[in-house]
Backbone bond lengths (Angstrom), bond angles and torsions (degrees), N, CA, C in turn:
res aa  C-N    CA-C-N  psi(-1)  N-CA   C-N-CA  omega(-1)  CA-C   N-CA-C  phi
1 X - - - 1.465 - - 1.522 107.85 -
2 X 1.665 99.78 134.53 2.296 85.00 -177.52 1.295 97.70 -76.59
3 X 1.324 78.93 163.40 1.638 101.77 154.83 1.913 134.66 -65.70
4 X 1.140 91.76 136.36 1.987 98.81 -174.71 1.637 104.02 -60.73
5 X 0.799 115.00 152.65 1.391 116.24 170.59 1.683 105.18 -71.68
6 X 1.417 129.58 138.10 1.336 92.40 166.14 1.220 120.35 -133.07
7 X 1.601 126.55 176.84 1.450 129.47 -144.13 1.910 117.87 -39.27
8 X 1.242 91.54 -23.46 1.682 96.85 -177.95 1.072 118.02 -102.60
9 X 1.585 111.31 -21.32 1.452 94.75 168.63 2.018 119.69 -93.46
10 X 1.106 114.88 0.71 1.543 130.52 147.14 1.337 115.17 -51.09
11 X 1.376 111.07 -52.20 1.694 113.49 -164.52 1.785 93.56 -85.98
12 X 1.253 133.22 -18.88 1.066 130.68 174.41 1.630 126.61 -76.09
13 X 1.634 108.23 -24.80 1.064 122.46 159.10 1.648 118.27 -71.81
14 X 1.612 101.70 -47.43 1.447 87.51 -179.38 1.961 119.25 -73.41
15 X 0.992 105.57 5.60 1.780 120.93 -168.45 1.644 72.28 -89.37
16 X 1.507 134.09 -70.09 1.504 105.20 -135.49 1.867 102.27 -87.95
17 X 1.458 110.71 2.58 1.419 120.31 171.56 1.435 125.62 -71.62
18 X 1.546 102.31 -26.94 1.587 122.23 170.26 1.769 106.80 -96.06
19 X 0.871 123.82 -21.85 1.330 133.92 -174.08 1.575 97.70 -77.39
20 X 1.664 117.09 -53.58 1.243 112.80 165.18 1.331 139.52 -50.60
21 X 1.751 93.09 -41.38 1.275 103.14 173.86 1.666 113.54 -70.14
22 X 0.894 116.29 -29.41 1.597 112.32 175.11 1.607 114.22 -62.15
23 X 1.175 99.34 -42.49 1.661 114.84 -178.88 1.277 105.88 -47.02
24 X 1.603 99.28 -57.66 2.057 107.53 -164.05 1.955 102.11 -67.20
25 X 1.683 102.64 -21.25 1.786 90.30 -169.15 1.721 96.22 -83.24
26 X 1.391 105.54 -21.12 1.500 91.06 -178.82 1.200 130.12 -73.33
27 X 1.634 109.42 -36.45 1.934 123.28 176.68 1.745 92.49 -69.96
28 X 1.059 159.05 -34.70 1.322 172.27 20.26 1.343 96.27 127.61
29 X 1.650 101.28 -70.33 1.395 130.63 -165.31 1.748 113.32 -86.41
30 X 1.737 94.96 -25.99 1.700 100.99 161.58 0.957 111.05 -74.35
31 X 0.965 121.80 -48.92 1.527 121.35 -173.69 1.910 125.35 -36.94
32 X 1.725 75.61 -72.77 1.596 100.92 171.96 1.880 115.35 -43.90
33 X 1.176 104.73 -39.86 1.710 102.95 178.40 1.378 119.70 -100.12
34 X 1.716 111.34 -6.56 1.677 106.22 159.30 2.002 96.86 -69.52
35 X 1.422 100.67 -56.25 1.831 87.33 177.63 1.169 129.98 -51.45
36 X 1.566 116.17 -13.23 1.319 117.86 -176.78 1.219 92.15 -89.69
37 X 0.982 148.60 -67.48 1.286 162.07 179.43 1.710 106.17 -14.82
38 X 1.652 101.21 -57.58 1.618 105.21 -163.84 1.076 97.69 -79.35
39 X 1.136 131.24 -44.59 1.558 135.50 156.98 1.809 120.79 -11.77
40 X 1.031 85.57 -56.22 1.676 117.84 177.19 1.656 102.43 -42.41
41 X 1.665 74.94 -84.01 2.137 103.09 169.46 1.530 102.16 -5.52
42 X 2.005 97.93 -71.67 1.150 111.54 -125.48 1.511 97.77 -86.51
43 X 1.046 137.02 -23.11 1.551 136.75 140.04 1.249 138.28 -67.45
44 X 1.377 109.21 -4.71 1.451 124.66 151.42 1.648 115.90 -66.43
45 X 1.143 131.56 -41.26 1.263 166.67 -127.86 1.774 92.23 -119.80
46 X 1.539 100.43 -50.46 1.269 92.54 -176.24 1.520 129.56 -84.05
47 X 1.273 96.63 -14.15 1.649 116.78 166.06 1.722 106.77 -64.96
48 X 1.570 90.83 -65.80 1.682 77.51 174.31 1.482 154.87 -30.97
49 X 1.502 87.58 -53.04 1.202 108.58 167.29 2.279 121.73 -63.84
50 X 1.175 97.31 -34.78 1.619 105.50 178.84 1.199 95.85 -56.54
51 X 1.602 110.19 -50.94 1.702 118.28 -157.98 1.699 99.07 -43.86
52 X 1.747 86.92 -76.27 1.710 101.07 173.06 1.220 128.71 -2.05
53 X 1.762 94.77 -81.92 1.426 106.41 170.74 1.078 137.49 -21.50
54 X 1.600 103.44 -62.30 1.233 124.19 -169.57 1.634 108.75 -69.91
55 X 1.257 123.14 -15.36 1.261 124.69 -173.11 0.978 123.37 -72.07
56 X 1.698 99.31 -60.08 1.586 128.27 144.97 1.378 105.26 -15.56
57 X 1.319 113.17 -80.98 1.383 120.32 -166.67 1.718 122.18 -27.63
58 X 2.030 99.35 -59.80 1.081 107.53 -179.11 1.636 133.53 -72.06
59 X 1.645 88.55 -39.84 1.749 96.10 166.87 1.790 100.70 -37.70
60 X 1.419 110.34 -84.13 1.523 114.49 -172.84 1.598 124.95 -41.13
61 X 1.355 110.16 -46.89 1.621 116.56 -175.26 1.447 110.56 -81.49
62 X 1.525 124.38 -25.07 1.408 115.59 173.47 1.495 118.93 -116.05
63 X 1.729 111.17 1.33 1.330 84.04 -158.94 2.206 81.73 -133.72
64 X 0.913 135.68 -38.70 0.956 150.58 -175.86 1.849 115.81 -86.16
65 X 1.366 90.43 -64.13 2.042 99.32 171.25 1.686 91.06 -38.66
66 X 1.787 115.10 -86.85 1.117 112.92 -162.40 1.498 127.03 -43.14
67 X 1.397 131.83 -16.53 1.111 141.62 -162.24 1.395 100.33 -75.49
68 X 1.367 120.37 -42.86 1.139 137.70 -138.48 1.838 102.71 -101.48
69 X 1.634 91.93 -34.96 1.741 94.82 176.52 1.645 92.26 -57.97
70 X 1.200 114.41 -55.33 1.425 113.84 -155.80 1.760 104.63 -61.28
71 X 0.956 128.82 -33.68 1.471 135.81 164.33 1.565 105.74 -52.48
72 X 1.456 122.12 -47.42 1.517 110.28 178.84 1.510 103.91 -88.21
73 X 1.356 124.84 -26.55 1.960 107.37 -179.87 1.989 98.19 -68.18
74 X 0.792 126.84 -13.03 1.819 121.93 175.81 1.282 121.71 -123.39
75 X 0.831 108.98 5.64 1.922 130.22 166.55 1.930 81.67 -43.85
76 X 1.090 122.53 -103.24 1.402 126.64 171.70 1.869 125.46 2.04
77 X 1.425 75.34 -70.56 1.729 99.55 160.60 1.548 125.76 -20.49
78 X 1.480 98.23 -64.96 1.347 115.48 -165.04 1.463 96.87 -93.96
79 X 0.975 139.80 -62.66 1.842 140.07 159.12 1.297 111.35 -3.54
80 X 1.481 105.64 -60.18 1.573 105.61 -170.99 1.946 111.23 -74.36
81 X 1.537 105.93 -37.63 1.590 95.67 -170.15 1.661 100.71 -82.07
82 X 1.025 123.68 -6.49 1.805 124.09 166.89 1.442 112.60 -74.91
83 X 1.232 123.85 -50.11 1.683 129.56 140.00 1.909 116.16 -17.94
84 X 1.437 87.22 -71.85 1.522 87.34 175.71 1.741 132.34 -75.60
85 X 1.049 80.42 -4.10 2.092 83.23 174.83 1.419 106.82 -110.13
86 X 1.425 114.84 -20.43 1.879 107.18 169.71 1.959 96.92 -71.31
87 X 1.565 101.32 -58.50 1.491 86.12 179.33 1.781 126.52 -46.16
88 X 0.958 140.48 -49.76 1.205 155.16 108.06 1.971 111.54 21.91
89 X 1.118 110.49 -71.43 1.501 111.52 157.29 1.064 128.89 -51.23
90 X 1.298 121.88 -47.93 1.481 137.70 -158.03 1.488 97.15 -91.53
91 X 1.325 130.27 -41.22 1.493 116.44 -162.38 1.958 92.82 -79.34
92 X 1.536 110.52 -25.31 1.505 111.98 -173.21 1.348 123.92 97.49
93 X 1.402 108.43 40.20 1.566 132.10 -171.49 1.545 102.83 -64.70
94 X 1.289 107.67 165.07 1.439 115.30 -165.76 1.806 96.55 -69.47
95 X 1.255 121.90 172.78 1.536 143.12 169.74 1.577 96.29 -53.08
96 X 1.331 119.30 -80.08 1.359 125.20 -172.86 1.332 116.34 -40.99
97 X 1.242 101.57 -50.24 1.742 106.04 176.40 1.346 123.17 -46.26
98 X 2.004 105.58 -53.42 1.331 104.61 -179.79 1.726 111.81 -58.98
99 X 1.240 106.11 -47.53 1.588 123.91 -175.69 1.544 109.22 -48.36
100 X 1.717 110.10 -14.50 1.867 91.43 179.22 1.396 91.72 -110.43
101 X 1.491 128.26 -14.05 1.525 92.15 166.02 1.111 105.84 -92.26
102 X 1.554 147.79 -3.27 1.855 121.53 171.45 1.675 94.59 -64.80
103 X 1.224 131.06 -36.20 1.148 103.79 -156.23 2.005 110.87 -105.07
104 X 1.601 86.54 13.03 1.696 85.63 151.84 1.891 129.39 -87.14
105 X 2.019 103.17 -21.09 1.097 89.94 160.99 1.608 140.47 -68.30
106 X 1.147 106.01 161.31 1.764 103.49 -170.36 1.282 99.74 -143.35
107 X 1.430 140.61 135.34 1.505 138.57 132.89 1.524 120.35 -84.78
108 X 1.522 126.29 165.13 1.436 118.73 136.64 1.334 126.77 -94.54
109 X 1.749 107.81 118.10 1.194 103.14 178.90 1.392 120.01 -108.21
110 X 1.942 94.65 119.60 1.180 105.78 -162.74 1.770 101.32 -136.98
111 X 1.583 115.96 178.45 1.493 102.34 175.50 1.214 109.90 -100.37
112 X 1.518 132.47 179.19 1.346 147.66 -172.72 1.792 97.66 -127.09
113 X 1.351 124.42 90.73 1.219 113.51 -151.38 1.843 88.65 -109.69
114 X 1.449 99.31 167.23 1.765 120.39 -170.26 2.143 93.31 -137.33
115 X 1.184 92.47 19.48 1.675 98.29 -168.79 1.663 104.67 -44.89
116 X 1.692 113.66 -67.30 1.153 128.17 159.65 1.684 135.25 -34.42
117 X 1.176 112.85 -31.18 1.345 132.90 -168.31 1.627 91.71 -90.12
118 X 1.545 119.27 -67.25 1.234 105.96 -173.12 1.805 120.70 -66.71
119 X 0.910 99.98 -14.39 1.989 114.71 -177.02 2.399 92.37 -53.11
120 X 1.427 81.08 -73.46 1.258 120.36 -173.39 1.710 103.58 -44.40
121 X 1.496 121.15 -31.55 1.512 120.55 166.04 1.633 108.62 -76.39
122 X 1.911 98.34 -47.15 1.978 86.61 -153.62 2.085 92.48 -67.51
123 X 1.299 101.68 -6.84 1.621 88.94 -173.91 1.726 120.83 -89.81
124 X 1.548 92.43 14.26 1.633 102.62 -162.95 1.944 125.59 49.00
125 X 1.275 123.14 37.81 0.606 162.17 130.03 1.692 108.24 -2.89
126 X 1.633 107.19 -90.54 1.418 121.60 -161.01 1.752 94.26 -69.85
127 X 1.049 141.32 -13.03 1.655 119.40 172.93 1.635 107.41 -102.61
128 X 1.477 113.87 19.59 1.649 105.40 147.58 1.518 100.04 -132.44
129 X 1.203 125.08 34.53 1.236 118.86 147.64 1.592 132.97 -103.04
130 X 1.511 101.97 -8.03 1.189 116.72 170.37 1.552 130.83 93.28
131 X 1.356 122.67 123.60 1.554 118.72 -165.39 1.598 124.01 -33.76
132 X 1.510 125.07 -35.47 0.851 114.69 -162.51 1.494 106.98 -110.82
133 X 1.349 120.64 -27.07 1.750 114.09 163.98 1.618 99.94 -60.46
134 X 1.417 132.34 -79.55 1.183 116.93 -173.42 1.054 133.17 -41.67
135 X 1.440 131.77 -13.16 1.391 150.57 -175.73 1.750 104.38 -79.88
136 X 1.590 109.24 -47.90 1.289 125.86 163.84 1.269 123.96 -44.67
137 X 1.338 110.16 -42.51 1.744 127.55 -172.18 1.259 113.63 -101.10
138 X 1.404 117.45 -33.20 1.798 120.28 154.40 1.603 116.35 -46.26
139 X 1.755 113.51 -46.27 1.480 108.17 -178.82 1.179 102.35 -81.23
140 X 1.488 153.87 -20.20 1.389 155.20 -166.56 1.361 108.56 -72.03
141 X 1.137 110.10 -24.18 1.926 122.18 -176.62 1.203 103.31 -124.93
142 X 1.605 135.62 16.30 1.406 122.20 -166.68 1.639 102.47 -91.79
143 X 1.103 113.74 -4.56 1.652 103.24 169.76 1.516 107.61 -122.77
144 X 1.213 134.51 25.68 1.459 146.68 163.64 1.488 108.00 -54.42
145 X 1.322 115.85 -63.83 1.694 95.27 173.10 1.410 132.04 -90.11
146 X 1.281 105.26 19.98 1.437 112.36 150.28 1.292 126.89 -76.70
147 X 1.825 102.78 -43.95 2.055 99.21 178.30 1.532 92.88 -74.58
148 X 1.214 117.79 -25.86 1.696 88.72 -163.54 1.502 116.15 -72.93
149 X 1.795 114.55 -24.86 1.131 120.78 -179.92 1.963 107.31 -65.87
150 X 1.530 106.00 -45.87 1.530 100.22 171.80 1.725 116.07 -49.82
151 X 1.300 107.58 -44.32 1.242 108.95 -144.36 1.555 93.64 -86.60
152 X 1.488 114.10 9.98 2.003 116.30 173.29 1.726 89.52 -100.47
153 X 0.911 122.22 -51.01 1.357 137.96 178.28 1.862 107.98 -59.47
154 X 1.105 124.94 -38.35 1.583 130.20 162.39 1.545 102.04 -56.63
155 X 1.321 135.04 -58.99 0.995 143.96 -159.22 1.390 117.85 -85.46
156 X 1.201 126.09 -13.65 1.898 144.00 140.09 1.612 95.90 -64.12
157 X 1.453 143.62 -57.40 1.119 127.42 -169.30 1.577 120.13 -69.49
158 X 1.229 103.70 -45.14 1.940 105.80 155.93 1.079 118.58 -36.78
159 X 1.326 112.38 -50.37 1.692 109.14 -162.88 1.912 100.16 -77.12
160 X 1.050 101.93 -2.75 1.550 103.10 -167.29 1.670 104.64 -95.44
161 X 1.469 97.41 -33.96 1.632 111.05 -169.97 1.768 99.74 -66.36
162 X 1.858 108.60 -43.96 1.550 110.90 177.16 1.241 121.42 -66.20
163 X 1.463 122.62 -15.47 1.302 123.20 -166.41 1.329 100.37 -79.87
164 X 1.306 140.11 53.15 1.649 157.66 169.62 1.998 117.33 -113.62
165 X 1.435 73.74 106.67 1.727 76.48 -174.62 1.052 145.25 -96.89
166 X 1.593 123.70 132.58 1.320 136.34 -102.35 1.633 97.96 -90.94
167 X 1.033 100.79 -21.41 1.818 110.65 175.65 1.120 110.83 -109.68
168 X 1.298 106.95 149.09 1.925 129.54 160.64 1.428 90.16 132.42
169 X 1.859 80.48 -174.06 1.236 107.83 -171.47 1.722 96.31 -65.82
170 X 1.842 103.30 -163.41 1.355 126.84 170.71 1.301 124.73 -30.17
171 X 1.689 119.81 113.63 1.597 104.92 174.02 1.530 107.23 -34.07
172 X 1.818 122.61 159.75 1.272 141.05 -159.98 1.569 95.23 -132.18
173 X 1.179 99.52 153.44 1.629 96.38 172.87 1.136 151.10 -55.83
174 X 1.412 110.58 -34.56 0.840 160.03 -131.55 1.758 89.78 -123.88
175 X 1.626 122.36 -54.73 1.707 106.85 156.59 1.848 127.05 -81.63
176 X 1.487 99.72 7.36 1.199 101.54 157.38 1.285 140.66 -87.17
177 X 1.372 93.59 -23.83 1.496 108.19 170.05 1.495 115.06 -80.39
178 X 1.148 110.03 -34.87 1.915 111.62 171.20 1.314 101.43 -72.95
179 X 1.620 148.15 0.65 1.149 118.77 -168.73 1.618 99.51 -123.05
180 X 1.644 99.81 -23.01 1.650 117.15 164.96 2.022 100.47 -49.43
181 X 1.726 112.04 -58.41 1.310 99.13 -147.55 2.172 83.85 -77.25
182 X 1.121 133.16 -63.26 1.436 116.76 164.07 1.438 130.49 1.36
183 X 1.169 92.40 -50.34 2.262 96.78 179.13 1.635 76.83 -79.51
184 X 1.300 115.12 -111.02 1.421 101.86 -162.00 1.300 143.01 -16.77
185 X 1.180 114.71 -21.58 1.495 108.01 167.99 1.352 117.75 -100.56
186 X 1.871 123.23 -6.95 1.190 112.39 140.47 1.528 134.76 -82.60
187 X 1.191 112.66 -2.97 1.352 130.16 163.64 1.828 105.86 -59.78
188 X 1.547 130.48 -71.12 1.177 141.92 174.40 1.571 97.41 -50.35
189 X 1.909 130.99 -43.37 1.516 98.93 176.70 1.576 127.97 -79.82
190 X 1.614 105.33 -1.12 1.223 85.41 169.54 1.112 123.12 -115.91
191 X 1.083 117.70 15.73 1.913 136.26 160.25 1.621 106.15 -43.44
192 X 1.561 89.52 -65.11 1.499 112.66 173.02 1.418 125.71 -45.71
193 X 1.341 105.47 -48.41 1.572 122.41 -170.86 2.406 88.79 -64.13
194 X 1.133 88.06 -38.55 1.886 105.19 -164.52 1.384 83.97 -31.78
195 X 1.538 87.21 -83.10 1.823 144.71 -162.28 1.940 85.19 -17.08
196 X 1.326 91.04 -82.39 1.627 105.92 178.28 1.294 125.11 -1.79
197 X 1.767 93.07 -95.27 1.098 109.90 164.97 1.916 137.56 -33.41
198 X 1.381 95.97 -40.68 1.333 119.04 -174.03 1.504 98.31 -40.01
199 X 1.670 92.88 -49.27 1.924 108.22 -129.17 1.635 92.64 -90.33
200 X 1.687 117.72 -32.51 1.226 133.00 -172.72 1.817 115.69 -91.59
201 X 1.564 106.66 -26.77 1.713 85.84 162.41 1.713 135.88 -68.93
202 X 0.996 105.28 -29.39 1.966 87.78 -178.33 1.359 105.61 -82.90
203 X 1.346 120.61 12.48 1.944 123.83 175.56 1.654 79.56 -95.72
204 X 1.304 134.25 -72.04 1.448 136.30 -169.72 1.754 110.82 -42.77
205 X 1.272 101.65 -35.45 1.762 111.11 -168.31 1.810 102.74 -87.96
206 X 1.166 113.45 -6.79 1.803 114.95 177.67 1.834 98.92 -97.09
207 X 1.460 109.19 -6.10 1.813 93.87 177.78 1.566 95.30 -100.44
208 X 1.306 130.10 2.22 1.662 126.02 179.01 1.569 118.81 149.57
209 X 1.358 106.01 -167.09 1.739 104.42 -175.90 1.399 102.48 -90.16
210 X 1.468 120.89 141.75 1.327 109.92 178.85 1.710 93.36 -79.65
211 X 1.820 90.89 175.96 1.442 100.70 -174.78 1.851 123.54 -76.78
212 X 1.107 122.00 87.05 1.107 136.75 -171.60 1.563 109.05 -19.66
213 X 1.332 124.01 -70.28 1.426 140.26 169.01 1.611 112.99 -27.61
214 X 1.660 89.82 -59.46 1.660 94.55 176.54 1.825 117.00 -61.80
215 X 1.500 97.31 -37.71 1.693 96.69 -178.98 1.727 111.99 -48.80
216 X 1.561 108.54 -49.66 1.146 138.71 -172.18 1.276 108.11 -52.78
217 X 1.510 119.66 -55.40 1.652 115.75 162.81 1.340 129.54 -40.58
218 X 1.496 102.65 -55.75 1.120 113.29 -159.87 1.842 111.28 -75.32
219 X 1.153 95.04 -33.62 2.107 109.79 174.79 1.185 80.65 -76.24
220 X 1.558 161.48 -40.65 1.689 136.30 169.93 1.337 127.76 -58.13
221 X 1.434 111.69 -45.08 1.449 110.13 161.28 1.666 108.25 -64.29
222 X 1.224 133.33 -37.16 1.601 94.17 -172.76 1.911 100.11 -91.58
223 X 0.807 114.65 -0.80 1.582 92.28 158.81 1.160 130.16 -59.82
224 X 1.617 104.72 -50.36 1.104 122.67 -163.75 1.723 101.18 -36.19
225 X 1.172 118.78 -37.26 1.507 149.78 -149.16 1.617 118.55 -106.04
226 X 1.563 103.71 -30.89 1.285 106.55 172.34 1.445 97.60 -136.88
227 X 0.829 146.79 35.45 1.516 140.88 177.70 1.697 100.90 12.90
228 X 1.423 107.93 -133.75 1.549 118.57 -132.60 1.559 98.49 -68.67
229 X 1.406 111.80 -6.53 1.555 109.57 -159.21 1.833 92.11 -86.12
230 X 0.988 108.65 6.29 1.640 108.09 -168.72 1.913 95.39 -71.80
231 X 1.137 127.99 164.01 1.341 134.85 -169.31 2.212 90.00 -111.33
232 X 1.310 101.36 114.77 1.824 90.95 151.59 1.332 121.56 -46.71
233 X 1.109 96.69 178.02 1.796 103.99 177.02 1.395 110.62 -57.18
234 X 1.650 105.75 -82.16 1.755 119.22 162.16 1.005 108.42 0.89
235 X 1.350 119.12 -69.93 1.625 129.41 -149.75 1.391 105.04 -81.82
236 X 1.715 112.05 -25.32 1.545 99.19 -173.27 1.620 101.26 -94.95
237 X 1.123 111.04 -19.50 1.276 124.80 -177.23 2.142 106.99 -58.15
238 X 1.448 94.40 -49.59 1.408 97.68 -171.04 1.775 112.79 -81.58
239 X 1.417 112.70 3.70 1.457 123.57 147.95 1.481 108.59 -46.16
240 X 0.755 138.53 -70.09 1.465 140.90 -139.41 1.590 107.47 -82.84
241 X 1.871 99.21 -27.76 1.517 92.97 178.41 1.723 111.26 -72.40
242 X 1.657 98.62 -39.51 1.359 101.94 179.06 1.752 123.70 -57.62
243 X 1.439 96.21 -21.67 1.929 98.21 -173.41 1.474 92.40 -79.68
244 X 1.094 139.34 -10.25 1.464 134.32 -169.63 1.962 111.11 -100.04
245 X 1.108 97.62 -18.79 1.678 112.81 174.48 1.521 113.54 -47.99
């Protein structure tokens, strides 16, 4: 005949049935708030990343893209009056003469910024945005501190080209030769500034429309400065397809 269960070993069963049951509400309750948790993460994460984006976006489409159209609508611009003030030197044109074309050249001096791009690394950022958008936005800024380094270095050569003084007798040789190596070495920064731009707008123009308004400014200031020889958008725009041919 079996044996009865007896009184303690009943209450010992029901102890490890509640004991279980406590167990399962507690992993239950871990559970539920590690998922809440990643949950959390993962829209935390996802904010970040929009922010990013969007930063990205604007640095390049309003503040950098446009800079750069305006660098290719006067690329031309500036070519031709550097042409005309070495000729101008060299044949031994009067003081005044040289003195109204240095002071018809003009740049905008402005920066070529990666502000967004680097935010978006120190915050780890680019490995939940994914290989191939960040890959997109890595080449969109990958020559940014190159124009900006020319274009600090353009703006030491200006100041060098003005440092020509406005009185006396006959240019001297000796300021022809400082104003010869000046054009040329703003000649080589804005080759560069060209080059850049050229190679980096239709990577900038596949993340969106640049900012129209801003284009619009910026092709107003260099008119202002070069009038008709300035390039429209279109026209400067369809540079870049042709340098890629």
């Amino acid at each position: 005949m079996p044996n009865k269960p007896t009184k303690s070993t009943t209450v010992r069963r029901r102890d490890w049935r509640e004991n279980a049951r406590e167990i399962a509400i507690v992993v239950a309750g871990v559970f539920i708030a590690l998922i809440a948790q990643q949950a959390v993460e993962a829209w935390d994460w996802h904010e970040k990343v929009q922010a990013a984006e969007a930063a990205m976006r604007e640095e390049l489409l309003s503040d950098d893209g446009p800079q750069m159209v305006q660098r290719l609508a006067m690329h031309g611009c500036i070519s031709l009056l550097l042409d005309q003030l070495r000729a101008a030197v060299e044949r031994g044109a009067p003081r005044d003469e040289v003195a109204a074309l240095i002071d018809r050249y003009w740049v905008d001096d402005r920066t070529y910024d990666r502000i967004a791009l680097d935010a978006a690394q120190a915050a780890n950022v680019a490995s939940h945005l994914g290989q191939q958008r960040f890959t997109l936005f890595a080449n969109a800024y990958s020559r940014m501190g190159v124009l900006e380094e020319v274009n600090h270095r353009e703006a030491l050569d200006w100041a060098t080209l003005r440092a020509f003084r406005r009185n006396g007798g006959p240019v001297s040789d000796a300021e022809k030769d400082r104003l010869l190596g000046a054009i040329e070495a703003l000649r080589h920064d804005d080759m560069v500034m060209w080059l850049g731009s050229t190679r980096k707008m239709p990577t900038i123009r596949k993340l969106g429309q640049l900012d129209q308004g801003r284009v619009d400014g910026f092709l107003a200031d260099a008119q202002d400065h070069y009038g008709a020889c300035v390039l429209d958008y279109a026209t400067a725009l369809r540079q870049t397809h042709q340098s890629r041919m």
